[in-house]
C-alpha positions in Angstrom: -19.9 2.9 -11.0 -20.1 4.8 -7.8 -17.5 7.2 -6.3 -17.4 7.8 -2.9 -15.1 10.4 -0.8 -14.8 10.6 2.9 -13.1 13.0 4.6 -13.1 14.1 8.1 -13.1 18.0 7.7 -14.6 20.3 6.1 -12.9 22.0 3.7 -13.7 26.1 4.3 -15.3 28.8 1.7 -12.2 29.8 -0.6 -9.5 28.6 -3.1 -9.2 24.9 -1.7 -13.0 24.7 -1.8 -13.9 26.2 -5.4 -10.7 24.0 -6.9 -12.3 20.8 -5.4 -15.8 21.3 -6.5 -14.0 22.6 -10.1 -12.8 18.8 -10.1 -16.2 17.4 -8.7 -17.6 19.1 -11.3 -15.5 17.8 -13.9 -15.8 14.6 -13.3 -19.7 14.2 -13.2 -19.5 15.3 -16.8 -16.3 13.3 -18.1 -17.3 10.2 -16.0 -20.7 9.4 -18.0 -19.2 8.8 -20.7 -16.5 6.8 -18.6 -19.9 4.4 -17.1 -19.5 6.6 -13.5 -22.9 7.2 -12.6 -22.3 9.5 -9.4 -19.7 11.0 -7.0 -20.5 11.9 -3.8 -18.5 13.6 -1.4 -19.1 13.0 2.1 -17.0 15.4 5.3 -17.2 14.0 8.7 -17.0 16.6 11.5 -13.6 16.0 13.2 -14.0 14.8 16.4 -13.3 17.2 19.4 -12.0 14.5 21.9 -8.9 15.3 24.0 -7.0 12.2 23.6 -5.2 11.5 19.9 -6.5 7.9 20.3 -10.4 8.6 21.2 -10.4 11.5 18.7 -9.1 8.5 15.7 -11.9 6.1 17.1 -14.5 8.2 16.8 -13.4 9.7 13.4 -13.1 5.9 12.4 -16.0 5.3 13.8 -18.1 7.9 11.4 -16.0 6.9 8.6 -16.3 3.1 8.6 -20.1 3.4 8.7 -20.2 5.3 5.5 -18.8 2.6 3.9 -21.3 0.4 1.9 -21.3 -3.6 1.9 -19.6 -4.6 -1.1 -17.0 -1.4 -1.9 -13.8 -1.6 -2.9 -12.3 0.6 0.0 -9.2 3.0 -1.1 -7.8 4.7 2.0 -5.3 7.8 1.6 -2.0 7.3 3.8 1.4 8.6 3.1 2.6 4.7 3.8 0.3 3.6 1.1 0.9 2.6 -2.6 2.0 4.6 -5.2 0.0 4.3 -8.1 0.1 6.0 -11.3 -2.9 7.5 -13.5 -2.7 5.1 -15.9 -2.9 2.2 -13.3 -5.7 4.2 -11.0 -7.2 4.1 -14.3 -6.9 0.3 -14.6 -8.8 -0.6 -11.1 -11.2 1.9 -12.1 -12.0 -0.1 -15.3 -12.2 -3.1 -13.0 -14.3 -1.8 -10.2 -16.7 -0.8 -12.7 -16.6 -3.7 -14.6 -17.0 -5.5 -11.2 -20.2 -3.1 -10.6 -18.7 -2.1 -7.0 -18.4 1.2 -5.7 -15.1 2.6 -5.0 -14.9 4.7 -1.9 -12.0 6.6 -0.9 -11.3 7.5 2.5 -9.3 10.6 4.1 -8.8 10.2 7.7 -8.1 13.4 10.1 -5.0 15.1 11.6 -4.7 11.7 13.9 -4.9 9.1 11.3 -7.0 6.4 11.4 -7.7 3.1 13.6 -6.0 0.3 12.5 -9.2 -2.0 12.1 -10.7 0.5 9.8 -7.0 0.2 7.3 -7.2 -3.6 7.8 -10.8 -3.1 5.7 -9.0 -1.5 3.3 -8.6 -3.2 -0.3 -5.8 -0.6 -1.4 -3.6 2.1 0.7 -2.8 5.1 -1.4 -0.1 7.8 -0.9 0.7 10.4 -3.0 4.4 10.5 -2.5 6.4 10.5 1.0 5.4 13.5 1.9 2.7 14.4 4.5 0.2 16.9 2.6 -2.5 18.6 4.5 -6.0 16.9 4.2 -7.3 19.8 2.0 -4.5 19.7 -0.6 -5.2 15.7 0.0 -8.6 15.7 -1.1 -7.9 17.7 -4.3 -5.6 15.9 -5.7 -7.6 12.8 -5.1 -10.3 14.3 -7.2 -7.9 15.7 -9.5 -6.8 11.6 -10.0 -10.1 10.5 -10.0 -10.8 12.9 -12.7 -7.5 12.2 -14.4 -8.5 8.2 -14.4 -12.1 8.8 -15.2 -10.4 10.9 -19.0 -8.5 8.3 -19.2 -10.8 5.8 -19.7 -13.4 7.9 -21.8 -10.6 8.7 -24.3 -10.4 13.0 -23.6 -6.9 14.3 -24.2 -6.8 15.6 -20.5 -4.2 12.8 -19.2 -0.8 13.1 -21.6 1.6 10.3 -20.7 
C-alpha cells in the first residue's frame, strides 16, 4: 500500500518540521513489515488570492489533481469522523488488502471546496477542536504510524 499526504503549507525549518519527518521516518521502517510500500508527503503552496472563496478553489484545485484514479481519499476536517487507532488500523488493513492507495488530504486556513469533500470516501477529525494545519499534519502521521504498528504487531499502540 501507498500513503499519500497533502497539505497546502509548508511546514517551516524547526520543532514541527523535525517531529513530522521523525514520524515519516518511522513509518517507512514499521510499515514494511505492515505491506506499506511508500509514503509520500506532498505541500501545496497556499494560494495568495484575496478572496477566501478563490484562495479555496485554487488550493482545491492543486489538491484534487494530486489525487490518483482509484484512492481511497481521507480528508482532515474538524466536522469529520472520529475514528480510533484501532479502527484507522482496520481500513488500513482493507485499503491494502484492496491494493488502493490511501491519500490523506489537509486543506488550508480556508478549508476546502465542497466538490473536492464530496470525493472524499472518509472525513476525519481529530476531536472538535480546530488545530493548526502543522500540529494537523503531525498527528496524522503520528496515526498513520500508530495504525501502521498496529498492524505489524510492535508494542508502540497500548490500548
Amino acid at each position: 500500500m501507498r500513503v499519500v499526504i497533502a497539505a497546502v503549507g509548508r511546514l517551516k525549518q524547526g520543532p514541527e518540521r523535525e517531529l513530522a519527518e521523525r514520524y515519516r521516518k518511522r513509518i517507512a521502517q514499521t510499515g514494511r513489515s505492515a505491506g506499506l510500500r511508500d509514503i509520500e508527503i506532498i505541500e501545496v503552496k497556499e494560494s495568495r488570492a484575496q478572496e477566501a472563496e478563490k484562495r479555496v478553489t485554487e488550493e482545491s484545485i492543486a489538491l484534487a489533481n494530486l489525487i490518483p484514479d482509484g484512492a481511497v481519499l481521507t480528508i482532515l476536517d474538524e466536522r469529520g469522523e472520529n475514528q480510533g487507532s484501532a479502527a484507522l488500523a482496520g481500513l488500513f488493513r482493507r485499503w491494502q488488502e484492496d491494493g488502493r492507495t490511501a491519500v490523506f488530504v489537509i486543506g488550508g486556513p480556508d478549508g476546502m471546496t465542497p466538490a473536492l469533500r464530496a470525493k472524499a470516501n472518509l472525513t476525519l477529525a481529530f476531536g472538535n477542536a480546530t488545530w493548526p494545519h502543522q500540529l494537523v499534519r503531525i498527528m496524522l502521521l503520528e496515526q498513520v504510524y500508530r495504525a501502521v504498528t498496529i498492524l505489524s504487531g510492535h508494542p508502540y499502540h497500548r490500548a
